[in-house]
Each structure stands twice: as structure tokens, then as C-alpha cells.
NUFI-144488 format. One record per residue: z, y, x of N, C-alpha, C in turn; residue in three letters; residue number from 1. Coordinates in Angstrom, 3 decimals. Layout:
// NUFI-144488
+----------+----------+----------+----------+----------+----------+----------+----------+----------+-----+-----+
|      npz |      npy |      npx |     capz |     capy |     capx |      cpz |      cpy |      cpx |  aa |   i |
+----------+----------+----------+----------+----------+----------+----------+----------+----------+-----+-----+
|        Z |        Y |        X |        Z |        Y |        X |        Z |        Y |        X | ala | NUM |
...
+----------+----------+----------+----------+----------+----------+----------+----------+----------+-----+-----+
This chain:
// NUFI-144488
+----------+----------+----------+----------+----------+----------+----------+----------+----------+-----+-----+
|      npz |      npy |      npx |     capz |     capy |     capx |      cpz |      cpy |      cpx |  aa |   i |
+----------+----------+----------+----------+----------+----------+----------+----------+----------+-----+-----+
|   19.321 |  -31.191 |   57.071 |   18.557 |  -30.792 |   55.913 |   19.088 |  -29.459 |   55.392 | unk |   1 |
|   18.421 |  -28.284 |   54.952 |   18.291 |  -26.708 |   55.015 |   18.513 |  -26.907 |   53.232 | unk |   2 |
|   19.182 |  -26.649 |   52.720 |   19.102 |  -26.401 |   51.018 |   18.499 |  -25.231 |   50.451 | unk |   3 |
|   17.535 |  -25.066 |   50.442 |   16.737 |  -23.798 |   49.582 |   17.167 |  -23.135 |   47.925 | unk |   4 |
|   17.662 |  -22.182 |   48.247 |   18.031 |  -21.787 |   46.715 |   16.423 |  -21.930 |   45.696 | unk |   5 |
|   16.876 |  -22.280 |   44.356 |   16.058 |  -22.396 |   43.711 |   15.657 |  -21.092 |   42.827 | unk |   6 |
|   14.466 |  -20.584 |   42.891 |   13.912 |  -19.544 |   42.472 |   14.884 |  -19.711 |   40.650 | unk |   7 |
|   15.096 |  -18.596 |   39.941 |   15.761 |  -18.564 |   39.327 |   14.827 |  -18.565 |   37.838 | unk |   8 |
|   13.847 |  -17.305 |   37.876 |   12.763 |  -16.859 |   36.980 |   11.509 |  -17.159 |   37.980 | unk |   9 |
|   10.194 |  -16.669 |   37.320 |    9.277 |  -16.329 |   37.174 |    8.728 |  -15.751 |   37.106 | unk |  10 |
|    8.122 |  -15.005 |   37.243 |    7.737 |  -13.955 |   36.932 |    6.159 |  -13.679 |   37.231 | unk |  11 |
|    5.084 |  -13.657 |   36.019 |    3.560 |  -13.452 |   36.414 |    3.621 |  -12.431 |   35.171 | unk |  12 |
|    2.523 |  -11.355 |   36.619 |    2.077 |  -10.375 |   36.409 |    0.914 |  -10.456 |   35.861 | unk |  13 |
|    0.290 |   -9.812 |   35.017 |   -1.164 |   -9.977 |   34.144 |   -1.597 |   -8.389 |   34.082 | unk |  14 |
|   -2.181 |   -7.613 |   34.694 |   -2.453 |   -5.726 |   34.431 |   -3.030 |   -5.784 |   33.089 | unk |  15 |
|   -4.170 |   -6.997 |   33.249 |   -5.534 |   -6.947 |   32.035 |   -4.393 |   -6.624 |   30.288 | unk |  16 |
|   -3.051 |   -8.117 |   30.117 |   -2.859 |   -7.833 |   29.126 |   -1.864 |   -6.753 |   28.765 | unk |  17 |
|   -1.575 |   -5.947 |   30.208 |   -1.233 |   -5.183 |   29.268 |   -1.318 |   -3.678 |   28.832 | unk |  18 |
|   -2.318 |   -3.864 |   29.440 |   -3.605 |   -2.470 |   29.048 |   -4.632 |   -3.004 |   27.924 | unk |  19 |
|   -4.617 |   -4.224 |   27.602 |   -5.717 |   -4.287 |   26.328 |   -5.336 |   -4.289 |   25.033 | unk |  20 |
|   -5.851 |   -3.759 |   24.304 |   -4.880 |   -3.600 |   22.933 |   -6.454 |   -4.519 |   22.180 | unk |  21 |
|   -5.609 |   -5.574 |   21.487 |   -6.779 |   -5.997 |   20.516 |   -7.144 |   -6.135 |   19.093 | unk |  22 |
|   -7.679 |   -6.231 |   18.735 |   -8.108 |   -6.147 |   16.802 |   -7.423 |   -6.469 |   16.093 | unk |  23 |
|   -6.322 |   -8.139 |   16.982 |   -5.952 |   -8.760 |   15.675 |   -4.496 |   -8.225 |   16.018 | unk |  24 |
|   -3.900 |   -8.251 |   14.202 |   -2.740 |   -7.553 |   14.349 |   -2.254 |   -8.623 |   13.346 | unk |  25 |
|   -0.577 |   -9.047 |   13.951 |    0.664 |   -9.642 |   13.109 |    0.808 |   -9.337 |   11.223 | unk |  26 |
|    0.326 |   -9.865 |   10.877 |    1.114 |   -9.341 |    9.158 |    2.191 |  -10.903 |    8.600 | unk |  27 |
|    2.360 |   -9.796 |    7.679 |    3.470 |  -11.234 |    6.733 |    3.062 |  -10.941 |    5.296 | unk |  28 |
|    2.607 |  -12.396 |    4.592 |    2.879 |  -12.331 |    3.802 |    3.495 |  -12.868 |    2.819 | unk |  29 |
|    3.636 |  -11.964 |    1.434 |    4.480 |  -12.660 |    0.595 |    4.101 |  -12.741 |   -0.790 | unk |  30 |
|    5.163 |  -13.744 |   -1.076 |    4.640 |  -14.521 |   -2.615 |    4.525 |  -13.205 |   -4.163 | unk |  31 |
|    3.277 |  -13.850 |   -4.412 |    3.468 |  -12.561 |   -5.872 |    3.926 |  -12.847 |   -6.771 | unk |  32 |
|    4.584 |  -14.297 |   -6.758 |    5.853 |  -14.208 |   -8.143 |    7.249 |  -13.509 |   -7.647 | unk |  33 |
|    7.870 |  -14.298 |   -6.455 |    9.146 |  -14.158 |   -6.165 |    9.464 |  -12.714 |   -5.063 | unk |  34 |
|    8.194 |  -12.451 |   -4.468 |    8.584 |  -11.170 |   -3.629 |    8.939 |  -11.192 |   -2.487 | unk |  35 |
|    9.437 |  -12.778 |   -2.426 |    9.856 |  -13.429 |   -0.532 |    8.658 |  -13.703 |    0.196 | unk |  36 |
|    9.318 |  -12.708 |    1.321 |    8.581 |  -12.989 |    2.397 |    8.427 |  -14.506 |    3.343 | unk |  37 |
|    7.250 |  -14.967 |    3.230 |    7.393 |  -16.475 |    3.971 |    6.840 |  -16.415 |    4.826 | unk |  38 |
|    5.267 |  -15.944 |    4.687 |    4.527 |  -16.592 |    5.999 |    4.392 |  -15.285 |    7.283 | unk |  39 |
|    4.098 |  -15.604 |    8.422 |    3.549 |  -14.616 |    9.317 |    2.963 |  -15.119 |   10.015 | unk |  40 |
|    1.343 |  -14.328 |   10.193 |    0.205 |  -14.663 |   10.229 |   -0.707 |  -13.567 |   10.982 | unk |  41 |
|   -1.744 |  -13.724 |   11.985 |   -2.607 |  -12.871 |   12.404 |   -3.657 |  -12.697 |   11.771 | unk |  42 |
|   -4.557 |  -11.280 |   11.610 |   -5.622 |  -10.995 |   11.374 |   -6.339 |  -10.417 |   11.963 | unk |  43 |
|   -7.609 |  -10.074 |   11.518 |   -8.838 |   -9.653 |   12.845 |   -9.027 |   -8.225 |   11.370 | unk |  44 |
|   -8.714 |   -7.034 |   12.417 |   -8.949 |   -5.811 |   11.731 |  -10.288 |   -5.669 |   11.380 | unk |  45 |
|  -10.764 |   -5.610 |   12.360 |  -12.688 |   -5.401 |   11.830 |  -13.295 |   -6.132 |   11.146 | unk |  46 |
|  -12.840 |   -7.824 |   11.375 |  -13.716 |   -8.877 |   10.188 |  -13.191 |   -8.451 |    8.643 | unk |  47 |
|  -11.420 |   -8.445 |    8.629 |  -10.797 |   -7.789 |    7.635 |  -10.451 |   -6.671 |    6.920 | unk |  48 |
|  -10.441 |   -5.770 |    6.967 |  -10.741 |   -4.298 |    6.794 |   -9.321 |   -4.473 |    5.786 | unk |  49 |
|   -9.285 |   -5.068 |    4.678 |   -8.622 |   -4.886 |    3.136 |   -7.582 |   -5.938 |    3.780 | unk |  50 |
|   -6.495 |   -5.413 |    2.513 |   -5.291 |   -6.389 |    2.512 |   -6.075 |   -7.948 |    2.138 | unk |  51 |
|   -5.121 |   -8.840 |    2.664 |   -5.177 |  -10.281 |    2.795 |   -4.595 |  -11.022 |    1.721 | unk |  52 |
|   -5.120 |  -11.745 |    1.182 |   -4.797 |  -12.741 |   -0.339 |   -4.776 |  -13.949 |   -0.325 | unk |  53 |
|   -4.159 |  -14.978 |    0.135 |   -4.023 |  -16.339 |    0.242 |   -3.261 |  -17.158 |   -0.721 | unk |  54 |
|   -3.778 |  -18.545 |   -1.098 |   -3.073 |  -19.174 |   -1.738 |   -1.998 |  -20.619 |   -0.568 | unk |  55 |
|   -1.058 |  -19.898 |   -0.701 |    0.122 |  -20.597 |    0.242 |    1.082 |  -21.521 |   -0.845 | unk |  56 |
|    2.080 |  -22.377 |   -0.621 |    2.840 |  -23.203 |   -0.746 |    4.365 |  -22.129 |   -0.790 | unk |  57 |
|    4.873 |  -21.989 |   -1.630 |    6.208 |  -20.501 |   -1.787 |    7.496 |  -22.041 |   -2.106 | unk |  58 |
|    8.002 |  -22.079 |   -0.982 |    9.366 |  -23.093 |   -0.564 |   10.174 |  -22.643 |   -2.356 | unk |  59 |
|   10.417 |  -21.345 |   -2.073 |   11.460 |  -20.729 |   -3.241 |   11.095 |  -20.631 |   -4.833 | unk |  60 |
|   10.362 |  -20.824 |   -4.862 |    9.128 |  -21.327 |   -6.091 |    9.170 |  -22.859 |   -6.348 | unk |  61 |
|    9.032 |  -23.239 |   -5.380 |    8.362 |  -24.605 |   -5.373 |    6.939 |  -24.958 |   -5.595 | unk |  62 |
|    6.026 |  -24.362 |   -5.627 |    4.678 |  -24.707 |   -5.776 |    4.000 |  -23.650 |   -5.170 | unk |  63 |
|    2.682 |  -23.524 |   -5.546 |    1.382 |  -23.207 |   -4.813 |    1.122 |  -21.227 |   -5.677 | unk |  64 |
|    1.636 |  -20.577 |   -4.781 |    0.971 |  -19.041 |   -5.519 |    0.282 |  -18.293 |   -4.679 | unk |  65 |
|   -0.513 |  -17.158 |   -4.599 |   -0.791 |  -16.040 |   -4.261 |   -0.015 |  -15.237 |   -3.147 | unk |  66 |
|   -0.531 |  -15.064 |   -2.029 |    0.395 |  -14.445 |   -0.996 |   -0.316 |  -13.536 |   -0.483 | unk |  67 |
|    0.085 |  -12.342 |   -0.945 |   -0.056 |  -10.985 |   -0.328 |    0.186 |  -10.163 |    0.955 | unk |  68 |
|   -0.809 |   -9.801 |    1.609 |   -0.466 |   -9.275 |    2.844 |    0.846 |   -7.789 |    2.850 | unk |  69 |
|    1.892 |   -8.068 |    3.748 |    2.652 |   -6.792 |    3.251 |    2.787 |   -5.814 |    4.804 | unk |  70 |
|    3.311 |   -5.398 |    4.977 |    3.785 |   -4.528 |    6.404 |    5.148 |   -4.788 |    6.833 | unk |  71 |
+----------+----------+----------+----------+----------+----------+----------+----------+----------+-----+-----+
């Protein structure tokens, strides 16, 4: 019996992703009492145009506020 080393990585190639650049882009946002950054979250540039306004759950707060899209 021949023991075959075991491939170590992986490795897949994709050309498509990484020549396509797409709409939606990474933001974070954060709470408008405390200023901490909590969540990070995707958006769709073209459906969204304007900063992003959600009502999220702020750990450091403890309750329910306003979360602002930041950079």
C-alpha cells in the first residue's frame, strides 16, 4: 500500500469574481446615543443612494436606538 501525501490547501480559482466589482458595499453602523460602533452590514448603492438609519438593539446602552451608517 503507496501512502499519498495529503493535498495541504485548496485552492479555486474564480476570474469572474475577481474582475466584478458590485453595488453592494460593507458599512458599519453606529449608535446615535453612545457613538459605538456595533453593527456591520451590506448595502445596495443604487437602491440606497443616502446614508442608512436603522433601529438596532445598542448592547452598551442596553436598549433599542437609532443606528447610523458611518465609514
Amino acid at each position: 500500500m503507496i501512502d499519498y501525501p495529503l493535498p495541504t490547501k485548496v485552492f479555486y480559482f474564480c476570474a469572474k469574481k475577481l474582475r466584478c466589482e458590485s453595488m453592494r458595499v460593507r458599512i458599519t453602523l453606529s449608535c446615535g446615543d453612545c457613538k459605538q460602533r456595533n453593527y456591520n452590514t451590506k448595502k445596495n448603492k443604487k437602491n440606497d443612494p443616502d446614508r442608512l438609519e436603522m433601529n438596532k438593539y445598542c448592547r452598551f446602552c442596553r436598549k433599542h436606538t437609532v443606528h447610523k451608517e458611518t465609514k
